[in-house]
N, C-alpha and C positions, 0 to 999 in steps of 0.2 A: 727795275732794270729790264731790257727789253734786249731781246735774244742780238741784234746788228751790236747793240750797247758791248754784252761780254764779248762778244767776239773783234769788236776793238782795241779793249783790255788784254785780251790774250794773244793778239798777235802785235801788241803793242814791243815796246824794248822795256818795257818795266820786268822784273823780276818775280814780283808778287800781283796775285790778286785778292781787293780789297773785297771782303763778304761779313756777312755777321750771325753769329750765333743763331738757334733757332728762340732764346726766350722761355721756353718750357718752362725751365727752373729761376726764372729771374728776367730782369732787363736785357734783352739782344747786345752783342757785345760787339765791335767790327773787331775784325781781326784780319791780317794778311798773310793769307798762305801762300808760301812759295811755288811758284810755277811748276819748278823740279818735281817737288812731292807729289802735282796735280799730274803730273806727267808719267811718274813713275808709278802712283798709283795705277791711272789709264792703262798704262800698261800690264798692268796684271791682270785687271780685267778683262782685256783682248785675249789674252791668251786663257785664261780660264772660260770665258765664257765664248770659245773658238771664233774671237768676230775679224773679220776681214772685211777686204776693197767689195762696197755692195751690199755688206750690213745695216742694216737700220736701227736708231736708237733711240729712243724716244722717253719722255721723262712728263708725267701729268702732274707736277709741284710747277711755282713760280719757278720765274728762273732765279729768283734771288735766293733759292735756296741752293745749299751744296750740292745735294742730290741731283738737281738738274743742271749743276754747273758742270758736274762731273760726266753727268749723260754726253752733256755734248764736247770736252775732251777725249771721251773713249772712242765717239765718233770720228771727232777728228784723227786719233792715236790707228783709229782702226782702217783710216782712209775709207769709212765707209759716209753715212748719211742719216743727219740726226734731221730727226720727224717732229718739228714744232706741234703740239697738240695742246687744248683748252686745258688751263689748272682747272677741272673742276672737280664735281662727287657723280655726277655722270657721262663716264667714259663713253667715247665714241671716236672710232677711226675704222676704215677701209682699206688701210695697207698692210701691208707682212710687217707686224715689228718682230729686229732678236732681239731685243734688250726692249725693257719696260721698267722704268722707276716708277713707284707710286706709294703713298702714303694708306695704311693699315683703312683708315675711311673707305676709300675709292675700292677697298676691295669687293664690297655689296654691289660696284657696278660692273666686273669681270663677274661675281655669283651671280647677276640677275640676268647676263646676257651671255649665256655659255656658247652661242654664235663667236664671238671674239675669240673662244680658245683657240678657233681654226688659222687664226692669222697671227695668233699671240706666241712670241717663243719663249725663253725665260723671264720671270716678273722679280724686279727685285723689291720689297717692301720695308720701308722704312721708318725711322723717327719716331717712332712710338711701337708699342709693344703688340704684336699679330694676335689676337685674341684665338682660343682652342676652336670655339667654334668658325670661326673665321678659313682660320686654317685648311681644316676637316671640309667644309663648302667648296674651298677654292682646289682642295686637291681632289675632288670627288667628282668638280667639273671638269677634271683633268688640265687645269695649271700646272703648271713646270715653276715653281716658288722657292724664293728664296729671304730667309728676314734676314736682314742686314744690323749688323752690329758696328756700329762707330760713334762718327762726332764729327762738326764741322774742321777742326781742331786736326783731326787726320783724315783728312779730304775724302769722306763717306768713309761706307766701310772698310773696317779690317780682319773681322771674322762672317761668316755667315753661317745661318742656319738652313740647311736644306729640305724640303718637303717634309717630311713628319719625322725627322733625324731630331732627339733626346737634346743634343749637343749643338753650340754653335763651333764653328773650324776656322782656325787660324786661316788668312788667306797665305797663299808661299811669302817665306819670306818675313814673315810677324811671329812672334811667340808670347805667351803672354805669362807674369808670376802675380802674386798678390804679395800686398804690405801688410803690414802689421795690424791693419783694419780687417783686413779680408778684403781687401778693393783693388780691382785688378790694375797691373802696370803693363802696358803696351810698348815692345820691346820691336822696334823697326829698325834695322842699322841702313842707314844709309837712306835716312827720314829723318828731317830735323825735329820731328816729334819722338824720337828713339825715346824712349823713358817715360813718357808721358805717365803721369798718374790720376788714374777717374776716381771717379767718386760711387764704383759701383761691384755692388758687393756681390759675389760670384763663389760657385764650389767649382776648384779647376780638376777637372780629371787628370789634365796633362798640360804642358807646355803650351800646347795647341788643340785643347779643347777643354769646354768649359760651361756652366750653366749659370743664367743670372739668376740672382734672390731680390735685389732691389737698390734701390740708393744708399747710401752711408747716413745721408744727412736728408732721406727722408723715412728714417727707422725709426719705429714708435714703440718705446720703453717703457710696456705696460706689467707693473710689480713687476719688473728682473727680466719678465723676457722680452726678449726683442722680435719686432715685426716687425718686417717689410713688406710695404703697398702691394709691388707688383708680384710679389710672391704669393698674396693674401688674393690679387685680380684672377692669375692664373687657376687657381684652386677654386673660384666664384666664378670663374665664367662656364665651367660644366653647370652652375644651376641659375643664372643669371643671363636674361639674355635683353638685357634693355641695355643703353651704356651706361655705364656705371664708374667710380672709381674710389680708392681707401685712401684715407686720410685720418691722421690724430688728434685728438681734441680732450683738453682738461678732463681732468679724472678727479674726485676728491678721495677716493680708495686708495685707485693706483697709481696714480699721477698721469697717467695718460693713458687712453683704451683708442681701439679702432673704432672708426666710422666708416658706413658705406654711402653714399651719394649717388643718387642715382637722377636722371635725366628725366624729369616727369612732375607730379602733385603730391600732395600730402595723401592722399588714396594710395598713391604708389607707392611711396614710403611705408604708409601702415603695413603694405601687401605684402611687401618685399621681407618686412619685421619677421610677421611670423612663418614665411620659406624660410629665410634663416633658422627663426628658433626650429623649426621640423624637421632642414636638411642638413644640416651645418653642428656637428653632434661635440667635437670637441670647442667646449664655453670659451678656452684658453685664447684658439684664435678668430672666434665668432664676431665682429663687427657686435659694437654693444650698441650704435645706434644706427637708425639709417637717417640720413635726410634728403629733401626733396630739391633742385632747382628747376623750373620750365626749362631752359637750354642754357648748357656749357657753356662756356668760353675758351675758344680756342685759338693757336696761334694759324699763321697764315700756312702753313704747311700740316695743319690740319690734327697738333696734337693739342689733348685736353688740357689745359692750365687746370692746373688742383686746387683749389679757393674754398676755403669754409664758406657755405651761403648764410651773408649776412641776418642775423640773427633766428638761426634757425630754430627749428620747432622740430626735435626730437621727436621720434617713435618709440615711446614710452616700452612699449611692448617686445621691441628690439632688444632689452636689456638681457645680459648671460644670468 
């Protein structure tokens, strides 16, 4: 879809607009979200992120994603000026943006060119999980950062995490409880997503604040305890700095143990085996294997699809 494309769509007399899932977890899905919601969203982010008549808003995803569908609604909402820019992994522009959507990738290209903070105002980062060191780089070159918490589902985010804040915060207006799983439920009145239930397992401090632990239905049930991926990324990226990502695989012990996969060779793998065994002390949530792929596969807005590599060749040495 090409930027003249959405804006046909939305200034059309249809009600909804037609988009699709991002695929991460599965097959891309279309789905049509209400205009309303894209609207009333929009508007929360004008006023949260003070944008007005003359703001600039700019979004480096395709536009087929939410993220950049939504960029240029807030523009519109803001009666300001949304700034078509390249989707790519090196960023480049010459204007004042205030608003910057970008994907957790594209952040090494704001770290590599700390020139851009001068023109850059708030960045919001998306669709995948802001690694610690990532983080730490981008607030150190003095980025204004924000990870964003949602789903295509409720037209971008609905909580965010702000600069090196513990917590992500309900946006106004949203409050969030957990089910029976521990998986939060997303509580919008006057959202036809009001009630929504994800699949994402979360400790809530409050109503409106809350910290993720990982998917529901990608917890790996190794003898009785339970691990989560991203719980297990967040605590490996202080010693891990290639991309990397957790995944479970057959157990004959326990019925399933952690694996780490990293982005590289079977050298790398071995490497990475024993940093594990030396830095990573308790065996319980230790990655019991690593394995190797030459490069990822990722979706088009730049998050890593989680794949066992076809008949992999374990790091013997990686075992707890």
């Amino acid at each position: 879809m090409e930027y003249a494309d959405f804006l046909k769509q939305w200034f059309d007399v249809g009600k909804y607009i037609a988009t699709y899932t991002s695929g991460s977890t599965g097959q891309p899905k279309e789905i049509l979200l209400p205009k309303a919601d894209m609207r009333r969203s929009a508007a929360t982010a004008v006023r949260m992120f003070d944008l007005g008549a003359g703001s600039v808003v700019a979004s480096a995803l395709p536009m087929r994603s939410i993220a950049t569908k939504m960029a240029v609604v807030r523009a519109i909402v803001a009666e300001g000026e949304y700034l078509p820019i390249e989707a790519s992994n090196n960023l480049t522009f010459s204007r004042r943006i205030d608003l910057l959507s970008i994907a957790p990738s594209q952040a090494e290209a704001l770290i590599a060119r700390p020139e851009l903070h001068a023109i850059t105002g708030k960045v919001l980062i998306g669709g995948a999980a802001l690694s610690t060191a990532r983080r730490e780089a981008l607030l150190r070159t003095g980025y204004d950062i924000y990870e964003t918490y949602g789903m295509t589902e409720t037209c971008s985010n609905v909580a965010l995490r702000h600069g090196d804040d513990e917590c992500f915060t309900a946006n106004p207006d949203i409050s969030f409880s957990l089910d029976s799983r521990g998986c939060l439920v997303v509580h919008a009145p006057g959202y036809s997503f009001d009630g929504i239930v994800t699949n994402d397992v979360a400790h809530l401090q409050s109503p409106v604040k809350f910290t993720l632990l990982g998917r529901y239905d990608g917890a790996i049930n190794s003898g009785g305890i339970k691990l989560f991926p991203e719980d297990l990324e967040r605590e490996l990226a202080h010693i891990v700095w290639i991309p990397f990502y957790i995944l479970g695989v057959p157990d004959d012990k326990w019925g399933e143990v952690a694996a780490m996969v990293v982005e590289g060779n079977d050298k790398d793998a071995r490497w990475w085996a024993n940093e594990l065994a030396a830095k990573m002390a308790d065996g319980r949530r230790r990655p019991k294997y690593v394995m190797a792929m030459p490069q990822f596969e990722r979706t088009a807005t730049g998050k890593t699809r989680r794949i066992a590599p076809d008949s992999p060749r374990f790091a013997t040495n990686a075992k707890a």
